[in-house]
N, C-alpha and C positions, 0 to 999 in steps of 0.2 A: 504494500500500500504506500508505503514511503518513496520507493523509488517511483511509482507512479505521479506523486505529487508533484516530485521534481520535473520528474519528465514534462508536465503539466505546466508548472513555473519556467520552466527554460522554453518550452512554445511559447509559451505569450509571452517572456522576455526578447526573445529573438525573431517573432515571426507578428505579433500582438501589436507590440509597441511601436515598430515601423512603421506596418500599416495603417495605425491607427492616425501617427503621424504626417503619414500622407495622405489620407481620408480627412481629417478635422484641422491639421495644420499645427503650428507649435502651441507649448501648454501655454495657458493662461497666465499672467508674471506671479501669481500669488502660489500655484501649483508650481512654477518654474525655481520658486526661492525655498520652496519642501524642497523639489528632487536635489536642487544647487549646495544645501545645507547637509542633505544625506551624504550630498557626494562627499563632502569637504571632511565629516567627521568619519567616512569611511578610510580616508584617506590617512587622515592620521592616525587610525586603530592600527593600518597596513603598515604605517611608516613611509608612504610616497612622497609626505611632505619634503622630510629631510632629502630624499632621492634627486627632489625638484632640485633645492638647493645646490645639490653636489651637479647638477649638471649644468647648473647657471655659471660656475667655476670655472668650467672647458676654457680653452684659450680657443681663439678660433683658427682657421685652418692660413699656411704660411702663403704669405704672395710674392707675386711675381714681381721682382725687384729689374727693372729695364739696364740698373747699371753693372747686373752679377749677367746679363743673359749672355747668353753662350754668340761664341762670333758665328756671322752668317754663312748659311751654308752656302756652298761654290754654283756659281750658277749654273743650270742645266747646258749649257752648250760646251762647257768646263768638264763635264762630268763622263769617264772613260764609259762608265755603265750603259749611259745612253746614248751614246755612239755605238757603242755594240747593238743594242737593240733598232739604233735606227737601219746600221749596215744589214741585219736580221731580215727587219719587216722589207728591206729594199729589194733583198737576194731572196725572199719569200715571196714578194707579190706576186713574178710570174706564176707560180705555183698555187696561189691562192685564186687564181682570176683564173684560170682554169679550171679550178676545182669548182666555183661560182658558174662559169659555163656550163659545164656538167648538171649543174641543176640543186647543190651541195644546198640543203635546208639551215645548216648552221655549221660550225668547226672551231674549235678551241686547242690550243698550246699548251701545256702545262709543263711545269717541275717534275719529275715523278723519281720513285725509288726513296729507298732511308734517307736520303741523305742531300738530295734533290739534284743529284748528276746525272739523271738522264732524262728525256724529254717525249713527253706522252700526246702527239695529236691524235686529236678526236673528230670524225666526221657523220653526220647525220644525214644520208638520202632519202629522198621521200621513195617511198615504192609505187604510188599510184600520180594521181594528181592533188592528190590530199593529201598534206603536211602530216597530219595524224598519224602517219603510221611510215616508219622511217626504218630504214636498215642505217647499222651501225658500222663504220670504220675505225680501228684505230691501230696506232704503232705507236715500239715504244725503241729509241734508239738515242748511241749517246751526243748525236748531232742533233739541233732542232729540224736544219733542212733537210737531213735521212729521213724521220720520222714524217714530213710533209711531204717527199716524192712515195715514200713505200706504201703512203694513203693515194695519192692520184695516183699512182698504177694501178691500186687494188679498185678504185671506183673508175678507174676507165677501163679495166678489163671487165670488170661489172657491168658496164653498159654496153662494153660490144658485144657481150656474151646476152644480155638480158634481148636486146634489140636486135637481135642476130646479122652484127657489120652493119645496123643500118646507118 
């Protein structure tokens, strides 16, 4: 019987009082200065008062000082990394703009392997004229441009074999 009653007071606590909430609107300020006064001496029976306190203490969080900041980074055109990648995408596009010829739904580059030394492209052809339903390409080799010719062969022998030489 006792567990029933709870069970009984935690509905109408958690399900009662919201709705009643949003049906009639907030209490009344003379109801609102009961709940407000329960609250306060519940508070202190618990000990959250002092809690309050200790958190009013925190220092708050360190800023960003313009004269400690770090020197600027090297401009992009400075930067060996992105000259590789532009030399990449350069020696890549033939191969990419074929692969788009071909009819290629999407294709993505990646990192792959532990340790990210070798290079995983991925290609998605459509099988019909609906995008929905796609045969998959991929390779995985420790050149980027290996891994994007051993997919355009594998999808252009896929098409001459699918379309028979046409």
């Amino acid at each position: 019987m006792t567990v029933f009653l709870r069970a009984v007071v935690m509905i109408v606590v958690l399900v009662g009082l919201p709705a009643a909430w949003v049906y009639y609107g907030p209490l009344p300020q003379g109801a609102q200065r009961v709940v407000d006064r329960v609250v306060s001496v519940a508070k202190s029976a618990i000990g959250w008062e002092q809690q309050a306190e200790v958190v009013d203490d925190l220092k708050s969080a360190p800023r960003f000082d313009v004269a400690s900041a770090p020197p600027p980074l090297t401009p992009i055109e400075d930067n060996p990394a992105v000259d590789t990648t532009r030399a990449l995408s350069q020696q890549a596009e033939p191969l990419l703009a074929q692969l788009r010829t071909l009819g290629a739904a999407e294709y993505t580059l990646e990192k792959w392997g532990n340790n990210g030394q070798l290079y995983r492209f991925c290609c998605a052809m459509p099988l019909a004229q609906n995008d929905e339903y796609t045969r998959q390409f991929e390779a995985v080799a420790d050149d980027p441009l290996a891994s994007i010719e051993q997919v355009v062969g594998e999808v252009a022998s896929w098409q001459i074999a699918r379309h028979g030489g046409r």
